[in-house]
N, C-alpha and C positions, 0 to 999 in steps of 0.2 A: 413291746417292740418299740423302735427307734420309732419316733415321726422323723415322716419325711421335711426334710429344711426346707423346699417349696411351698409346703402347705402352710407353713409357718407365717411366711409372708407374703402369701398369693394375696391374703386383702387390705394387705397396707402398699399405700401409695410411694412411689418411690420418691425419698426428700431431694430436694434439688441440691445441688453440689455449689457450693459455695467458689469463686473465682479468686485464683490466687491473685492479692492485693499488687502481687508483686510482678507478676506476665499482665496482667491487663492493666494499660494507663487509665488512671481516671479521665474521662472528658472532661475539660471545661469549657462553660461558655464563653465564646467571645463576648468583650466587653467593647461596642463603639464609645470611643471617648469625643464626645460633642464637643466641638472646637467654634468657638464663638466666631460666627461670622466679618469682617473689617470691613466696615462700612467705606467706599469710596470718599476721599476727600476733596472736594470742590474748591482749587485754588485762585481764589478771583487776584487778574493779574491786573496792576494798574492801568486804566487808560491812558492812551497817547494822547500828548499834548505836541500842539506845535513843536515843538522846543525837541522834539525826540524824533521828528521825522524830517528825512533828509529827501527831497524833491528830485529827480533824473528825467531830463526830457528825451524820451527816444526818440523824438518827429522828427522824419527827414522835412515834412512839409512844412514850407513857408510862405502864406498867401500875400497877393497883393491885392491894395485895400485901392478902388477906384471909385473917383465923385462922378453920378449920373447928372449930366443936363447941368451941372456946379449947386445943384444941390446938394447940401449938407447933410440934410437927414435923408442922403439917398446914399447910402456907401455900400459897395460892390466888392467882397470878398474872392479871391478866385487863384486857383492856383495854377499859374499860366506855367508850370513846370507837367503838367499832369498828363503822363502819354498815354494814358487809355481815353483823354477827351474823341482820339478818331472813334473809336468803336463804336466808341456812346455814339458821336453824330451818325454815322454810317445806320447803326440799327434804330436811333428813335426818327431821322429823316425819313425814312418810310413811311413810319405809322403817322407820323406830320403831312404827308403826301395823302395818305387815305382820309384822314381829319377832312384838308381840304376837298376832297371828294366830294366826303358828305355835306361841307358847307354848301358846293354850288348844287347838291340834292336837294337840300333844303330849302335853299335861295330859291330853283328852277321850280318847284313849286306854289310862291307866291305870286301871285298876277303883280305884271309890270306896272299897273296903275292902281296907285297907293286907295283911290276910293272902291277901288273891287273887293280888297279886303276885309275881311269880316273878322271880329274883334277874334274869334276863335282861331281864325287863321291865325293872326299876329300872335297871338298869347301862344300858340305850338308852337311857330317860328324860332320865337325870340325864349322858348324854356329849351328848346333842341342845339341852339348854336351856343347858346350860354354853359350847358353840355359838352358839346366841342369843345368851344374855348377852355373849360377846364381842365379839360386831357391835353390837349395842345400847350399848357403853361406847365404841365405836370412833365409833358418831354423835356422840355424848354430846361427844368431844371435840371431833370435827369444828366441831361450832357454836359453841361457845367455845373454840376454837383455843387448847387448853390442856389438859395432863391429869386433866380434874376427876373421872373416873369414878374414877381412880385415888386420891384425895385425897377424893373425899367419898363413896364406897361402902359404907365402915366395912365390906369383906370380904363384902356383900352383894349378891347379884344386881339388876339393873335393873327387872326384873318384880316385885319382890319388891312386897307391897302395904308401903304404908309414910304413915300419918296420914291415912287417906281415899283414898288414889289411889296409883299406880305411883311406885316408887321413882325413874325415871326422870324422872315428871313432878316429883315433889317438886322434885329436884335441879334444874330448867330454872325452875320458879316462883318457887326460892328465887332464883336467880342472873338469873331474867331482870330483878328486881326491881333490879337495880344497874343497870340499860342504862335505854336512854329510856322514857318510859310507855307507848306505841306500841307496842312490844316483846310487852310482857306485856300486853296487851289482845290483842294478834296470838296469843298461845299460848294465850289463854283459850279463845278461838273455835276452834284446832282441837284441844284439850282436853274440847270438849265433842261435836268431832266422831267423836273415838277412842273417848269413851267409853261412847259410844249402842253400840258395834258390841261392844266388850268386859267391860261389863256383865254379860251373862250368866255370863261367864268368873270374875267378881270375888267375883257373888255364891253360885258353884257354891264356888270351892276357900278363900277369902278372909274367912266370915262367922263 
């Protein structure tokens, strides 16, 4: 009898089938091709010299230069064009008014007769108004945007009384006198307002 074709190859393993070369692409791998980095090049540009830079003043400002007392090595910078000087006096005038406040606080704490004082009192006094006086020279400048306390103080306190009135005022009446006339009409009026409150104070330590 015939065998059956089954039985023939029921115990061999079926061969794999080969892939036609020509339906399936071969894969390749990709190749990254490393591309050398370019290092940044640092190009140092010559220094400027004089000779290559050309100077432009944009300043509208132009100050005037004025001798304190006719002294020389006192000259007074200031730019009498400068129309925000009102604001400035308007807002540090205040704080100049409170200053003086606390001087005749200070002041009305020292007994009238100078042997009543005890070294401790004087050493507070005279560290607290020294105090003062520094904020008081610090507005000073503030409103003419220049060092005048320093330049026209002659080593004197701001409090100090000096030709009728505070050394302070002096200093603002004499110098408001270079600005527009508005200026110093404007300081009169709160000149006359400080000094209704500090009166007392002028005519206690000052006569």
């Amino acid at each position: 009898m015939t065998k059956s074709t089954s039985k023939l190859f029921e115990n061999e393993e079926p061969k794999p089938m080969q892939e036609d070369a020509m339906n399936t692409p071969v894969e390749e791998k990709e190749v990254e091709e490393s591309v050398p980095e370019k290092k940044a090049e640092v190009v140092k540009m010559p220094s400027a010299t004089d000779d290559d830079i050309q100077d432009i003043n944009l300043s509208a400002i132009k100050k005037k230069r004025f001798r304190i007392n006719g002294d020389s090595n006192k000259i007074l910078e200031l730019n009498t064009s400068d129309m925000n000087i009102a604001s400035r006096l308007a807002i540090a005038y205040e704080r100049l008014q409170t200053y003086m406040e606390d001087v005749s606080k200070v002041l009305g704490e020292v007994p009238e007769e100078t042997d009543d004082i005890s070294k401790e009192q004087e050493t507070l006094a005279t560290t607290e108004l020294a105090k003062i006086d520094a904020k008081m020279k610090q507005e000073i400048d503030y409103i003419f945007d220049a060092p005048v306390s320093e330049v026209c103080s002659d080593g004197g306190s701001m409090y100090d009384p000096f030709e009728g009135m505070f050394r302070f005022e002096h200093i603002i009446d004499a110098l408001s006198k270079l600005y527009e006339n508005n200026l110093n009409s404007e300081f009169n009026k709160m000149k006359r307002r400080v000094s209704a409150k500090t009166s007392k104070y002028t005519k206690k330590y000052h006569n």
